[in-house]
MARMAR-272876 format. One line per 8 residues: number of its first residue (from 1); their letters; for each residue x, y, z of N, C-alpha, C. Coordinates in Angstrom, 3 decimals. Example, Ala and Ser with C-alpha at 12.3 -4.5 7.8 and 13.67 -1.06 7.14 Angstrom:
! MARMAR-272876
1) AS) 13.190:-5.690:7.800:12.300:-4.500:7.800:13.200:-3.300:7.800 ~ 12.850:-2.250:7.080:13.670:-1.060:7.140:12.900:0.030:7.870
***
This chain:
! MARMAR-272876
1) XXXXXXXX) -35.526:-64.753:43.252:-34.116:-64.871:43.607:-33.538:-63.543:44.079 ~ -34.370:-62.424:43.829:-33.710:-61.218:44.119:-34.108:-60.456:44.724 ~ -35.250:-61.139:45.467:-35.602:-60.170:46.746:-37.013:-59.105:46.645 ~ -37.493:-58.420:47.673:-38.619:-57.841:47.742:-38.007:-56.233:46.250 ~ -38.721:-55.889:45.767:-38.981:-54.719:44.996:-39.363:-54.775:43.680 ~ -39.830:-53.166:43.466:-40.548:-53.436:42.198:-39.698:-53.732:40.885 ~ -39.970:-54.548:40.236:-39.060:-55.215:39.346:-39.976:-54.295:37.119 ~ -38.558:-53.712:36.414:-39.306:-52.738:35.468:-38.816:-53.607:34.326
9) XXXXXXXX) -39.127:-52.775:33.325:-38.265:-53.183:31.994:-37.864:-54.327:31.803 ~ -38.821:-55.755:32.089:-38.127:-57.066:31.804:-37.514:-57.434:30.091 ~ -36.980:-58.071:29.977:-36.322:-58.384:28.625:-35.878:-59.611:28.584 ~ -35.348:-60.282:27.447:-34.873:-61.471:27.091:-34.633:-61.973:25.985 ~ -33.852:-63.202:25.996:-33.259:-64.082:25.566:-33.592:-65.641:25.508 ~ -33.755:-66.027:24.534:-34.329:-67.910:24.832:-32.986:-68.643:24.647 ~ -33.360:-70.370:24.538:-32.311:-71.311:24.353:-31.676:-71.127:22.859 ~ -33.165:-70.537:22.268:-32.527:-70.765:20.538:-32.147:-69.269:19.565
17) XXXXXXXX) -32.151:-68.520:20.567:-31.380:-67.633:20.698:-29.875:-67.411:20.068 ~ -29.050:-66.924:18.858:-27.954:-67.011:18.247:-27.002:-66.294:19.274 ~ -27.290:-65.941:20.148:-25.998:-65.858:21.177:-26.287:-66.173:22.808 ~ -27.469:-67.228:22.664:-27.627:-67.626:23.948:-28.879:-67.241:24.559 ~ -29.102:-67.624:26.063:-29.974:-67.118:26.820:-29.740:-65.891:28.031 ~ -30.488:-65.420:27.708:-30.148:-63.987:28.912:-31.190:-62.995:29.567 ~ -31.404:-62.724:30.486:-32.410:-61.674:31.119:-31.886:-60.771:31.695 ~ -32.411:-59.665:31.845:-32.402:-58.261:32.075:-33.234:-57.260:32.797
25) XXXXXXXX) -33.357:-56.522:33.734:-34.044:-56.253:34.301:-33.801:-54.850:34.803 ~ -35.009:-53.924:35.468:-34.527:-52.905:35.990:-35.271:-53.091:37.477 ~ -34.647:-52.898:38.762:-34.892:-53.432:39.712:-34.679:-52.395:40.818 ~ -35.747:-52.452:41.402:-36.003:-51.033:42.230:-36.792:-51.229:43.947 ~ -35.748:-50.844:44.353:-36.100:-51.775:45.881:-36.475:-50.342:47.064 ~ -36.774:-49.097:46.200:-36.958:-47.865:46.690:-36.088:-47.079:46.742 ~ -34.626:-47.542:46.211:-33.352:-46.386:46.498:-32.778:-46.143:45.047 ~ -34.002:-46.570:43.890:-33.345:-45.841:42.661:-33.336:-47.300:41.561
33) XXXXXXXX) -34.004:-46.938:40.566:-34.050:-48.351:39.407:-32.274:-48.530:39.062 ~ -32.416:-49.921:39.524:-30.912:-50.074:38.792:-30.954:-51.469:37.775 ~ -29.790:-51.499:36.957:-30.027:-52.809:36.120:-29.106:-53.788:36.835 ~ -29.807:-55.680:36.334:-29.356:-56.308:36.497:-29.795:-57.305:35.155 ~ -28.523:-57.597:35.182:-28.371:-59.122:33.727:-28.118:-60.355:34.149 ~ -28.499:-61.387:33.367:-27.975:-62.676:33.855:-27.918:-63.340:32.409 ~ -26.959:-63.783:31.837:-26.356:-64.584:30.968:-25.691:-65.900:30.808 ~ -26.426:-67.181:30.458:-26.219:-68.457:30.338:-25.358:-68.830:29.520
41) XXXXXXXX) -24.014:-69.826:29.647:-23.405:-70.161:28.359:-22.918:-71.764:28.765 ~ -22.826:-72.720:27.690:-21.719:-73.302:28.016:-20.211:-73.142:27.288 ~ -19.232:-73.798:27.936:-18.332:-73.619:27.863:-16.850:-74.768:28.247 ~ -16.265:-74.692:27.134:-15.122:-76.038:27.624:-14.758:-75.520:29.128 ~ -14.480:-76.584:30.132:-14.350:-76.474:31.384:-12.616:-76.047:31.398 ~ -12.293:-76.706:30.334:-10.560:-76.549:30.613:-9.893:-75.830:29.334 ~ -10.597:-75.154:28.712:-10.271:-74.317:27.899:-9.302:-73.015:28.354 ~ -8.723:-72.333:27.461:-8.435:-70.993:27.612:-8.970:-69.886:28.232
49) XXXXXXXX) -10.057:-69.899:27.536:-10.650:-69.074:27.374:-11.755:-68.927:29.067 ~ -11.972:-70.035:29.517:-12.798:-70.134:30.741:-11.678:-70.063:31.569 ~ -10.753:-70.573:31.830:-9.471:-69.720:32.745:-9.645:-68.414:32.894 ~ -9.778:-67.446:31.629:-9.409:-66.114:32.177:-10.717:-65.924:32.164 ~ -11.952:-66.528:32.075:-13.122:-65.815:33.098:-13.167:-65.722:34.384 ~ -12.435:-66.536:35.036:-12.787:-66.833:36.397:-11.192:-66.277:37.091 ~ -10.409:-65.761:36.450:-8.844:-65.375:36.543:-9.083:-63.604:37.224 ~ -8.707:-63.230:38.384:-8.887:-61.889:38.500:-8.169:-60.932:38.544
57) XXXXXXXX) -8.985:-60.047:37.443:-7.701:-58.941:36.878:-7.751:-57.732:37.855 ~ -8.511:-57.325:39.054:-9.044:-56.376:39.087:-8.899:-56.687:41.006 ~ -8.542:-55.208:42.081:-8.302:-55.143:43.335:-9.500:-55.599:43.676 ~ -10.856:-55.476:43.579:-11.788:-55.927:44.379:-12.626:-56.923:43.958 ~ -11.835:-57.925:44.225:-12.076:-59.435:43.207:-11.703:-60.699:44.143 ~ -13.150:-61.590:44.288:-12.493:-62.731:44.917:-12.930:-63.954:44.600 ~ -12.252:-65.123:44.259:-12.216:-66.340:43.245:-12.264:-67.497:44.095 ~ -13.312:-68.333:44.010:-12.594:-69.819:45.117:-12.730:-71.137:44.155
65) XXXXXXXX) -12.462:-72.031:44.208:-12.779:-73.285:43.736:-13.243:-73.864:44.706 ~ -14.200:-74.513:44.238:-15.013:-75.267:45.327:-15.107:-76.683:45.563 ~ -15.256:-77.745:45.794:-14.715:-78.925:46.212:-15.199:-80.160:44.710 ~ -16.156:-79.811:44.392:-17.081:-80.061:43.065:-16.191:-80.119:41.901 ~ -15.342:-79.073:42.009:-14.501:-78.386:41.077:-15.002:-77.436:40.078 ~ -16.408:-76.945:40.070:-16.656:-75.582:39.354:-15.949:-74.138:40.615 ~ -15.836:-73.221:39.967:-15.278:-71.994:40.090:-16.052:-71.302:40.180 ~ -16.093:-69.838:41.091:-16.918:-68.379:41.309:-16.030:-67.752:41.229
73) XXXXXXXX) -15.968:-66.191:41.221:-15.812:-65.554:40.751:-16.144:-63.823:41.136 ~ -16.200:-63.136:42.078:-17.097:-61.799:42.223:-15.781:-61.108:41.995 ~ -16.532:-59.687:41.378:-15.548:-58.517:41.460:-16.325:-57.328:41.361 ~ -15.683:-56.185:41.718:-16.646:-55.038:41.645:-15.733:-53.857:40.977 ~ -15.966:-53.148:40.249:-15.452:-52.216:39.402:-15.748:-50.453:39.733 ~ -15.266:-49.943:39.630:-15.570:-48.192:39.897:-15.083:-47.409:38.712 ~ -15.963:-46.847:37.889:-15.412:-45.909:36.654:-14.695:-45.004:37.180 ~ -13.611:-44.354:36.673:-13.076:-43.658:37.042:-13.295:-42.021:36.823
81) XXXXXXXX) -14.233:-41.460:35.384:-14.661:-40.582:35.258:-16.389:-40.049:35.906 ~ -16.692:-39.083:36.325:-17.504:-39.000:36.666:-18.232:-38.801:35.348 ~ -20.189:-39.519:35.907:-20.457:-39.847:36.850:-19.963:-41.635:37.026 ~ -19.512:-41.387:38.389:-19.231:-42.800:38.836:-19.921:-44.004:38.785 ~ -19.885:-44.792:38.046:-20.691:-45.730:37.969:-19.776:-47.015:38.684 ~ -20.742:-47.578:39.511:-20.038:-48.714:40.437:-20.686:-50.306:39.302 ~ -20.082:-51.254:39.442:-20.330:-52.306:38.397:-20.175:-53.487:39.300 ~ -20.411:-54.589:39.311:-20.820:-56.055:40.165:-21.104:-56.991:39.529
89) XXXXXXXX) -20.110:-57.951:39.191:-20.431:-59.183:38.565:-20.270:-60.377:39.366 ~ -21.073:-61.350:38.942:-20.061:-62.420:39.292:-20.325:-63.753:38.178 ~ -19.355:-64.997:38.267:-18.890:-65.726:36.908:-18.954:-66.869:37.578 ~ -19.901:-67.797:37.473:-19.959:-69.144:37.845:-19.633:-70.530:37.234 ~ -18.318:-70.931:36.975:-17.954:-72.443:36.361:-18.457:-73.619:36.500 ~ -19.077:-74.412:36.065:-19.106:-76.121:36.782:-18.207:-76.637:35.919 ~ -17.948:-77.928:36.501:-16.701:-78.828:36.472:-17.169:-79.283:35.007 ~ -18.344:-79.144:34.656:-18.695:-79.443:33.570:-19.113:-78.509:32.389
97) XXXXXXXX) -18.676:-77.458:32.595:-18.833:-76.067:31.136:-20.137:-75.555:31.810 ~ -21.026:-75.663:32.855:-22.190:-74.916:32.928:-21.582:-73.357:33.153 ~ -21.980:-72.365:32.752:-21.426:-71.013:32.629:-22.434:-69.612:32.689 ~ -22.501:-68.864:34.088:-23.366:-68.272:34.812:-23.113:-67.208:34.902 ~ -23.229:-65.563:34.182:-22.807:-64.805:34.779:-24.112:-63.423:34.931 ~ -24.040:-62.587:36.149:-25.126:-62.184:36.673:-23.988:-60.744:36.962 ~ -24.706:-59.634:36.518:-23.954:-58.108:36.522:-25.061:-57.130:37.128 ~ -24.795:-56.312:37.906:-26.030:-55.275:38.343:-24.710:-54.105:38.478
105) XXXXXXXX) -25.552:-53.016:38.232:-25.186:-51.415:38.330:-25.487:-50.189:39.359 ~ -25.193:-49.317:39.884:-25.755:-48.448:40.787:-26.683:-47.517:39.563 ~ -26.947:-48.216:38.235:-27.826:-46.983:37.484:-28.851:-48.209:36.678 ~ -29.762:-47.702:36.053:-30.373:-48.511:34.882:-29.594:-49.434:34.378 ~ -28.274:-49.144:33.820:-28.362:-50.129:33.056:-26.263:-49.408:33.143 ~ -25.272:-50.204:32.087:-23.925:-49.782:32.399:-23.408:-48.169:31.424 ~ -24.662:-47.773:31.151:-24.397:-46.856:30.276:-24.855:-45.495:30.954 ~ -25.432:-45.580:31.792:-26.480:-44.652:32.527:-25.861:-43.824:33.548
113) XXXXXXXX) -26.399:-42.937:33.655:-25.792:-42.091:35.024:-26.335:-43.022:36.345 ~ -25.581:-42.789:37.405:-25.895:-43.691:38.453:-26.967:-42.669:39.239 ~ -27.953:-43.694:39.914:-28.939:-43.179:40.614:-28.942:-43.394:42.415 ~ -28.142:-43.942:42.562:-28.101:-44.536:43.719:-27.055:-44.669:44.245 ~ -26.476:-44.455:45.347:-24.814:-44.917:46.274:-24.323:-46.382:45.603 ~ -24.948:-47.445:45.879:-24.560:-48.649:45.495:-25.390:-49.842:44.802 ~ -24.907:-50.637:44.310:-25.841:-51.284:43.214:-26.460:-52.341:44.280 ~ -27.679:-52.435:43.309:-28.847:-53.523:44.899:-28.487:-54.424:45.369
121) XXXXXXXX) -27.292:-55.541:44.901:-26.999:-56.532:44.986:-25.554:-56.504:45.387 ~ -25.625:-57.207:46.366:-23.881:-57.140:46.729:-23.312:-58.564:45.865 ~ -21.854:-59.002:46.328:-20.901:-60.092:45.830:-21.639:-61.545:45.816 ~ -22.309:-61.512:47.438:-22.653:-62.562:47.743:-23.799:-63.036:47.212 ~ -24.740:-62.324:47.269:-25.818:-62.141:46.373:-25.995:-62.904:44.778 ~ -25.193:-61.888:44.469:-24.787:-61.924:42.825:-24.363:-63.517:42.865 ~ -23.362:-63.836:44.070:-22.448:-65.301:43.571:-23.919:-66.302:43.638 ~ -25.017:-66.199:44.698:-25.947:-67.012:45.100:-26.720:-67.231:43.944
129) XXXXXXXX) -26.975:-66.133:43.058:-27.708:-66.046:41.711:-27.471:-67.020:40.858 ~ -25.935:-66.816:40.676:-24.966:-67.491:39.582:-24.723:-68.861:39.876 ~ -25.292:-69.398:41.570:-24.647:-70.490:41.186:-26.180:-71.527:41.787 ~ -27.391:-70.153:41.140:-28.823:-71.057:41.621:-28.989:-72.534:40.450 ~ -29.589:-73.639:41.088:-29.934:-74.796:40.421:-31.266:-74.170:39.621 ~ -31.740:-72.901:39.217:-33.002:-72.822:39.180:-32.321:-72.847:37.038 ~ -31.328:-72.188:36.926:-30.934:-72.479:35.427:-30.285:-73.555:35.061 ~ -30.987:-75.203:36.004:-30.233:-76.401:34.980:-31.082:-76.253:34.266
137) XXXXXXXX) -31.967:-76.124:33.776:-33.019:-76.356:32.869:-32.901:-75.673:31.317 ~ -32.653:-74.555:31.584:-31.666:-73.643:30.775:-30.708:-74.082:29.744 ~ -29.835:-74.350:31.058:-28.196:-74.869:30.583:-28.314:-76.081:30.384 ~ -29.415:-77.077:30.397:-29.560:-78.457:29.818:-29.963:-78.388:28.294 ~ -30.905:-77.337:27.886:-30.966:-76.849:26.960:-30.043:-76.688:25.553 ~ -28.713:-75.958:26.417:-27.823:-75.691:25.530:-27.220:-76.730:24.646 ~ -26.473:-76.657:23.922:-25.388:-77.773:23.323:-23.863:-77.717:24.011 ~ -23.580:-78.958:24.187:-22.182:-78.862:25.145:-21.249:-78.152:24.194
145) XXXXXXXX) -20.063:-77.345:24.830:-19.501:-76.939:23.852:-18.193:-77.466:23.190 ~ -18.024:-77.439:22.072:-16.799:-77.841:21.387:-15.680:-78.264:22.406 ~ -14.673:-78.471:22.602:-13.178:-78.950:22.773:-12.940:-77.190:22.538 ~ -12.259:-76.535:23.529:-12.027:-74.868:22.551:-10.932:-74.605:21.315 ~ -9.905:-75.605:21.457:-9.167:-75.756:20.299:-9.910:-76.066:19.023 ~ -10.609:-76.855:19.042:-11.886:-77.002:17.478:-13.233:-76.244:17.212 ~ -13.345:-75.790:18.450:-14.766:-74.457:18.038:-14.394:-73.563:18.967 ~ -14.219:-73.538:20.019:-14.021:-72.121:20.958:-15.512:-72.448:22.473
153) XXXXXXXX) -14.988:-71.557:22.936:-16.146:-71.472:24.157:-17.939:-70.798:23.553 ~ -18.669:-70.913:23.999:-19.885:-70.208:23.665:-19.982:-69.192:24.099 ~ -19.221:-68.479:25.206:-19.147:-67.048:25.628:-18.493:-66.575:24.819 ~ -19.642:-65.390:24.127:-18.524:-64.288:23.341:-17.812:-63.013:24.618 ~ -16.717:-63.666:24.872:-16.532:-63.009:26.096:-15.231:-61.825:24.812 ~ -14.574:-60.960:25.615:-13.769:-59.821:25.081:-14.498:-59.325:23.236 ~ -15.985:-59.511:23.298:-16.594:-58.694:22.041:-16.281:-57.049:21.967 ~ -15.888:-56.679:23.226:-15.660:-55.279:23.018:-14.059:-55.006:22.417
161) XXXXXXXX) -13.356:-55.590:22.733:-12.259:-55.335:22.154:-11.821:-56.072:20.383 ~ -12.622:-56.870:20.115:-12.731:-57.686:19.024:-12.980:-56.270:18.187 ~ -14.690:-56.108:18.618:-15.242:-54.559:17.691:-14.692:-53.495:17.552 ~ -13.866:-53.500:18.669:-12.845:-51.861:18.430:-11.462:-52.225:17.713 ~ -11.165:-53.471:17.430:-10.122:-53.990:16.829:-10.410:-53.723:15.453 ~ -11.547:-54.364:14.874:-12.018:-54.136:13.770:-12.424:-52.999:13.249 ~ -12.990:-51.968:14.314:-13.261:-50.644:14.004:-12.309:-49.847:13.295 ~ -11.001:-50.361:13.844:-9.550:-49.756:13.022:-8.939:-50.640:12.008
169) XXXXXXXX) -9.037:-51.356:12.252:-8.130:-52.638:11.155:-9.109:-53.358:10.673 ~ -9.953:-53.152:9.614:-10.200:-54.330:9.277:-9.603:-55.581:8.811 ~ -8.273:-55.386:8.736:-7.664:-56.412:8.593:-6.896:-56.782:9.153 ~ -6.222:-57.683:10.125:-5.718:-57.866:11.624:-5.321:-59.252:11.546 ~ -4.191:-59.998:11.706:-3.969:-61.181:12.440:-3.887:-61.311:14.086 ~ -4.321:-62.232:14.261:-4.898:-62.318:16.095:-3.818:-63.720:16.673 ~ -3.503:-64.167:17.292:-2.829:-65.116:17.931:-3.145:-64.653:19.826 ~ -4.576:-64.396:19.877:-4.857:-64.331:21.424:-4.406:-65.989:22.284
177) XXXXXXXX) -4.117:-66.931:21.865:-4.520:-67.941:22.694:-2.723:-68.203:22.793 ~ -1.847:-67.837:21.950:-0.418:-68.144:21.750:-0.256:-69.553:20.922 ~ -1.418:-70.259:19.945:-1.024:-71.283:19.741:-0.649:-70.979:18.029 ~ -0.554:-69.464:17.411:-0.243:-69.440:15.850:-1.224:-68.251:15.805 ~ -0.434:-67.194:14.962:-1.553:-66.522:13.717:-1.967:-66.643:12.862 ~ -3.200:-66.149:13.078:-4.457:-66.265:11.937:-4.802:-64.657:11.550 ~ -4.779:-64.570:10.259:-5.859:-63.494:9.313:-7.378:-63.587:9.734 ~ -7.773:-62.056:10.707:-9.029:-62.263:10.195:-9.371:-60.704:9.913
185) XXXXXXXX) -10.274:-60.944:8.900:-10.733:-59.962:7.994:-11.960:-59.505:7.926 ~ -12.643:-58.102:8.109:-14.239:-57.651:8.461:-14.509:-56.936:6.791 ~ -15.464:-56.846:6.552:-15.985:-56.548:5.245:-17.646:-56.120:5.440 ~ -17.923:-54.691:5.594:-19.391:-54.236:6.067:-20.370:-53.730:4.643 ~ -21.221:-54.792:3.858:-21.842:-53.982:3.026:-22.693:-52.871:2.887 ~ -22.590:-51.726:2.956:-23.599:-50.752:2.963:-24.882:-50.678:2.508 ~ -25.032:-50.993:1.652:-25.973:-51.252:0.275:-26.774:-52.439:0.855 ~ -26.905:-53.075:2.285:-27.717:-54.459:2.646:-28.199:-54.106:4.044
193) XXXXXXXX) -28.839:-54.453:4.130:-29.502:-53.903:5.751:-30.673:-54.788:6.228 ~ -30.404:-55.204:7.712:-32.091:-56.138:7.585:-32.791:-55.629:8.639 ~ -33.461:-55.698:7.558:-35.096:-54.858:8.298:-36.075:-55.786:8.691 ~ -35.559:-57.139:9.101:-36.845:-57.907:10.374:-36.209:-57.570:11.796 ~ -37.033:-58.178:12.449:-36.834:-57.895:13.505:-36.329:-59.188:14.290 ~ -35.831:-60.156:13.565:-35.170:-60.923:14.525:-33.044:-61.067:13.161 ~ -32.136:-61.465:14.463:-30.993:-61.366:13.749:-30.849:-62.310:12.481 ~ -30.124:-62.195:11.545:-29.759:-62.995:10.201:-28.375:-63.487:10.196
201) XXXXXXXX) -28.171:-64.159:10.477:-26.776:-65.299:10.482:-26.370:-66.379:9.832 ~ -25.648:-66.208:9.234:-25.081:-67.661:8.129:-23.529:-67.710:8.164 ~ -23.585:-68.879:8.452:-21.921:-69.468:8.917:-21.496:-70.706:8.010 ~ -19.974:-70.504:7.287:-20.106:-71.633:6.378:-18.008:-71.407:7.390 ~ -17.843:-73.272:7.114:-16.142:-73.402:7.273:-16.148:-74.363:6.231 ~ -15.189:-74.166:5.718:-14.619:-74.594:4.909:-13.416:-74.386:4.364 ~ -12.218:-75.555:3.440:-11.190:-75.651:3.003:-10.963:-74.262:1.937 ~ -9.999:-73.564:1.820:-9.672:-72.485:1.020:-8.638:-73.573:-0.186
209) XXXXXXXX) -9.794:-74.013:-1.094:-8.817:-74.618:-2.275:-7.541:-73.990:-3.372 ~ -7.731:-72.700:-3.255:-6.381:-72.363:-3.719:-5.377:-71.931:-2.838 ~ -5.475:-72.058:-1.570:-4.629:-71.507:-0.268:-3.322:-72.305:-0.177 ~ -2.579:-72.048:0.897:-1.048:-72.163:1.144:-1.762:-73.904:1.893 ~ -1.126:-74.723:2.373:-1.169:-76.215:2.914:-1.973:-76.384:4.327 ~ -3.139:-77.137:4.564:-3.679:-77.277:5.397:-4.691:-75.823:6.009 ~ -4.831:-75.179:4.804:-5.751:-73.712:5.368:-7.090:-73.957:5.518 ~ -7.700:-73.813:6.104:-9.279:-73.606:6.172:-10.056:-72.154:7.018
217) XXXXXXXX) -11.067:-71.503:6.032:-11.442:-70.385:6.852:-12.792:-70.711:7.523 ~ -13.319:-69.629:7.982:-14.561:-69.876:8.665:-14.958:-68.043:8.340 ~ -16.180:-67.948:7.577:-16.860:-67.241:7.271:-18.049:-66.796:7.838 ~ -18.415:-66.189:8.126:-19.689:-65.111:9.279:-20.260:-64.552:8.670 ~ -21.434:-64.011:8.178:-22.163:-62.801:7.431:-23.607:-62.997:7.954 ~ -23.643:-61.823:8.636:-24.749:-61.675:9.218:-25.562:-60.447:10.121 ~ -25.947:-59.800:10.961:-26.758:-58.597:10.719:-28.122:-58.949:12.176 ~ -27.674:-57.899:13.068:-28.526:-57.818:14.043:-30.349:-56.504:13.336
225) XXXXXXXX) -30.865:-56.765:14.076:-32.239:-55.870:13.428:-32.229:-54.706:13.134 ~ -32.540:-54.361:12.156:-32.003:-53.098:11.635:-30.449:-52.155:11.569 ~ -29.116:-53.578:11.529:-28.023:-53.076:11.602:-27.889:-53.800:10.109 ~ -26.487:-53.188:9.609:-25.728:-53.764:7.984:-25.374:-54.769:8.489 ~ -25.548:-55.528:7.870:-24.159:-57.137:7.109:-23.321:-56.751:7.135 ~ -22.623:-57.838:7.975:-21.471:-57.756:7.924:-20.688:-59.222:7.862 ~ -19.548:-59.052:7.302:-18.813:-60.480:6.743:-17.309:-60.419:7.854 ~ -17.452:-61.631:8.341:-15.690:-61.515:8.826:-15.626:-63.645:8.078
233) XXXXXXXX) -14.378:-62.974:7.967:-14.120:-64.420:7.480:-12.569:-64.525:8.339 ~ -12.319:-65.458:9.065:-11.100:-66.085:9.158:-10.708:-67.150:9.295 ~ -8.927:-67.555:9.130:-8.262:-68.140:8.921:-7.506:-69.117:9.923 ~ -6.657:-69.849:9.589:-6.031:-70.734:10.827:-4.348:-70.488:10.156 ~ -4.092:-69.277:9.175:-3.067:-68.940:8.559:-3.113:-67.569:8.879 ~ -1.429:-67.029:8.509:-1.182:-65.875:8.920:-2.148:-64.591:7.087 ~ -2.302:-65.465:6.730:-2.922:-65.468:4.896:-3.254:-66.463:4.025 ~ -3.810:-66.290:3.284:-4.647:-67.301:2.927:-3.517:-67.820:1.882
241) XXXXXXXX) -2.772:-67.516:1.510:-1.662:-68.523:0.690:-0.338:-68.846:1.447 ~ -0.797:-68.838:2.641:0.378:-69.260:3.946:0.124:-70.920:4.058 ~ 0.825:-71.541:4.700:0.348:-72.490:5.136:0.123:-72.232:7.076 ~ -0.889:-73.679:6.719:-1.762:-73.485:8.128:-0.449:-73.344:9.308 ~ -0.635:-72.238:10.626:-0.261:-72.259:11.351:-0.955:-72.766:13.042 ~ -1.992:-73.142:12.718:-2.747:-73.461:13.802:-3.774:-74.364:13.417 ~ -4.570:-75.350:14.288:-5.700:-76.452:13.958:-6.815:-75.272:13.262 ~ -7.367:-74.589:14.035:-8.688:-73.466:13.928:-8.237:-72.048:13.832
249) XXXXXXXX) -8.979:-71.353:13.201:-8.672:-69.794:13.013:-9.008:-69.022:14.680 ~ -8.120:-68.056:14.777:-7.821:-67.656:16.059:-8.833:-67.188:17.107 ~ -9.984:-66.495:16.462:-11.367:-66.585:17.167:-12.529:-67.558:17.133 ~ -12.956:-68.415:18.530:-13.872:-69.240:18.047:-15.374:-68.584:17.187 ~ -15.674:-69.189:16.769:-17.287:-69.166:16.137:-18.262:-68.177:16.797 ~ -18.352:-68.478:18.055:-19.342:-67.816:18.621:-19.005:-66.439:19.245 ~ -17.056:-65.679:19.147:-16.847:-64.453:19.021:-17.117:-63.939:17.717 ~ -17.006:-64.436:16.551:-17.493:-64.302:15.640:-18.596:-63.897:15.296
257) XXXXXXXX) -19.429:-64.529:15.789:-21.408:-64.247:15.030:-21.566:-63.022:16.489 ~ -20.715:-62.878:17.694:-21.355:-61.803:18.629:-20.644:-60.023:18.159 ~ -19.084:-60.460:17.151:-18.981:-59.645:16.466:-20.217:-59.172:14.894 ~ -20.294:-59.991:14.465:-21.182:-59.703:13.241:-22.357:-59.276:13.605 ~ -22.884:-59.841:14.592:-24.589:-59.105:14.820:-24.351:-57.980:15.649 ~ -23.539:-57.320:15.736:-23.225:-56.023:16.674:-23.504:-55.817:18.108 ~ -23.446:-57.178:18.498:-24.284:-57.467:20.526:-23.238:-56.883:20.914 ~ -22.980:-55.317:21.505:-22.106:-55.070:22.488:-23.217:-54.717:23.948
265) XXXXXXXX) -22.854:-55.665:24.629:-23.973:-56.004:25.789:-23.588:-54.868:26.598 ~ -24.540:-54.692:28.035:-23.993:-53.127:28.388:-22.606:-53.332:29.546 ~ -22.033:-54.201:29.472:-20.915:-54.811:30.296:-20.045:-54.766:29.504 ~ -19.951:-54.906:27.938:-18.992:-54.778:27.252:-19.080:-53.598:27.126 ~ -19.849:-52.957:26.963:-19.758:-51.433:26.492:-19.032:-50.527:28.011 ~ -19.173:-51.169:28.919:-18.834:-49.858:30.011:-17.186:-50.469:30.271 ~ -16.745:-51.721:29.672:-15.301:-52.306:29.453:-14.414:-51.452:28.483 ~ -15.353:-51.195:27.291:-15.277:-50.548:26.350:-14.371:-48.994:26.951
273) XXXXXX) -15.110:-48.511:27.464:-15.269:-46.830:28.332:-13.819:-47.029:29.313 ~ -14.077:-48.279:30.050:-12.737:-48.184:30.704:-11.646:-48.248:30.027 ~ -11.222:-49.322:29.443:-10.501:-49.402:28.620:-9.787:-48.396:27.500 ~ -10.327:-47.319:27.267:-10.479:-45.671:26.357:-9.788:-45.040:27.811 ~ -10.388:-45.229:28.924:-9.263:-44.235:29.803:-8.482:-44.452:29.936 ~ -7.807:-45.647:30.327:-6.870:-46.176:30.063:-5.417:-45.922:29.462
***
C-alpha cells in the first residue's frame, strides 16, 4: 500500500489486543527513515466523540463526506519549536463505526528529530491508506461499539490530555461531553509492578451501594509491561454520595484502560509537546 522502499522496524498490534489493532513502521524510500502508524477502531458512527475526530481544528486540514456517508479527514501539523517536525494524519469514518487512522512523520517516529524535508506520504496517500478495503478483515474482527452514551467509542482518542490531567489532579471531575459531572479518581500503587511482558487489565462496573441515588462507578486497575498499577475508578456523579448526574461516568471504558496501561502513542505524545507550547 505504500509504495517502493526499504521498509525497518516493523511492529504490532492484533484483534485481541486491549487497545486494539495497530502497525508501525519505519519507512525509507532513500530520503531518510521516517515513521508511519496505522490504527484500527470501531466506533459509534453518531457519537460525540467521532464528530470531533473527523471535525478540523487545525489551518491545513481538509474533511469531505462522501456519498456512502463515512467521513475523511487529512491534516498536516508543523511543531513550532525547533527541530521542526512536520506530522500527517488522516481519520477515516464509515457510516457504520469502521474507524481508520494512518500518521507518518518527516523523522522515525513523533518524538525524533526530523531527517528529511517532508514526511513520505502526502494527504492523499495517507487518505487512500485509511480508506483501503484491505482492513475489513481487521475491523470485522472487532466488536461493534457500544451506543457512546453507555460505553463510549473504542478510540482512546485525547489519552494525552486525560494523562496530564491526572498527572496533576488526581482527583478531577470531567463533564467533556456537556451531558453532567462525574468524579474520576487515579490511585498509582508503588509497591506493584508487572513484570510480564504482555499488559494486565481488570475492569469491574458496578452499583456504589452506599452512594447518593442512581450512582454507579466503573473501576480500571491495570499496568502496561514493566509499568505500576494503576487504579482509576469513576463515577456518573459529581461524588460518590451525590446523586447520579449522568447515565455513565464521564470517560468511556476504553479512555480508561488507554489511561491505566500508560499507551501514550507517539501522536499523542507530540499533541502532548504542542499543547505545553501553547
Amino acid at each position: 500500500m505504500i509504495g517502493e522502499g526499504m521498509k525497518q522496524s516493523r511492529a504490532g498490534r492484533g484483534t485481541d489486543d486491549p487497545l486494539g489493532p495497530a502497525a508501525s513502521l519505519q519507512y525509507d524510500d532513500g530520503k531518510g527513515r521516517a515513521g508511519v502508524t496505522v490504527q484500527l477502531f470501531r466506533v459509534d458512527p453518531d457519537g460525540y466523540s467521532t464528530r470531533q475526530f473527523v471535525t478540523c481544528r487545525t489551518r491545513d486540514c481538509t474533511r469531505a463526506k462522501l456519498p456512502d456517508g463515512s467521513q475523511v479527514k487529512t491534516w498536516e501539523l508543523t511543531t513550532g519549536k525547533a527541530p521542526r517536525v512536520k506530522w500527517r494524519q488522516a481519520t477515516y469514518v464509515s457510516a457504520s463505526g469502521d474507524m481508520v487512522e494512518v500518521n507518518t512523520w518527516n523523522a522515525p517516529d513523533g518524538d525524533a528529530a526530523p531527517v528529511r524535508a517532508e514526511p513520505p506520504l502526502a494527504g492523499e496517500q495517507l487518505k487512500a491508506i485509511a480508506m483501503s478495503p484491505r482492513w475489513k478483515t481487521a475491523l470485522g474482527a472487532l466488536p461493534q461499539a457500544p451506543d457512546e452514551e453507555s460505553g463510549g467509542a473504542t478510540r482512546p482518542w485525547d489519552s494525552w490530555r486525560i494523562g496530564s490531567t491526572f498527572a496533576h489532579r488526581p482527583k478531577s471531575v470531567w463533564d467533556e461531553d456537556g451531558r453532567g459531572p462525574g468524579l474520576v479518581e487515579v490511585r498509582t500503587d508503588a509497591s506493584r509492578r508487572n513484570t510480564g511482558d504482555e499488559p494486565v487489565l481488570e475492569v469491574r462496573q458496578e452499583k456504589v451501594e452506599q452512594g447518593g441515588k442512581g450512582v454507579i462507578r466503573w473501576v480500571v486497575t491495570g499496568a502496561g509491561p514493566g509499568r505500576t498499577f494503576t487504579t482509576i475508578t469513576a463515577y456518573n456523579a459529581p461524588a460518590p454520595d451525590a446523586d447520579a448526574t449522568r447515565t455513565t461516568p464521564p470517560l468511556p471504558l476504553p479512555h480508561l484502560k488507554t489511561a491505566v496501561l500508560g499507551n501514550h502513542d507517539l501522536s499523542a505524545r507530540t499533541m502532548e509537546r504542542e499543547e505545553a507550547r501553547r
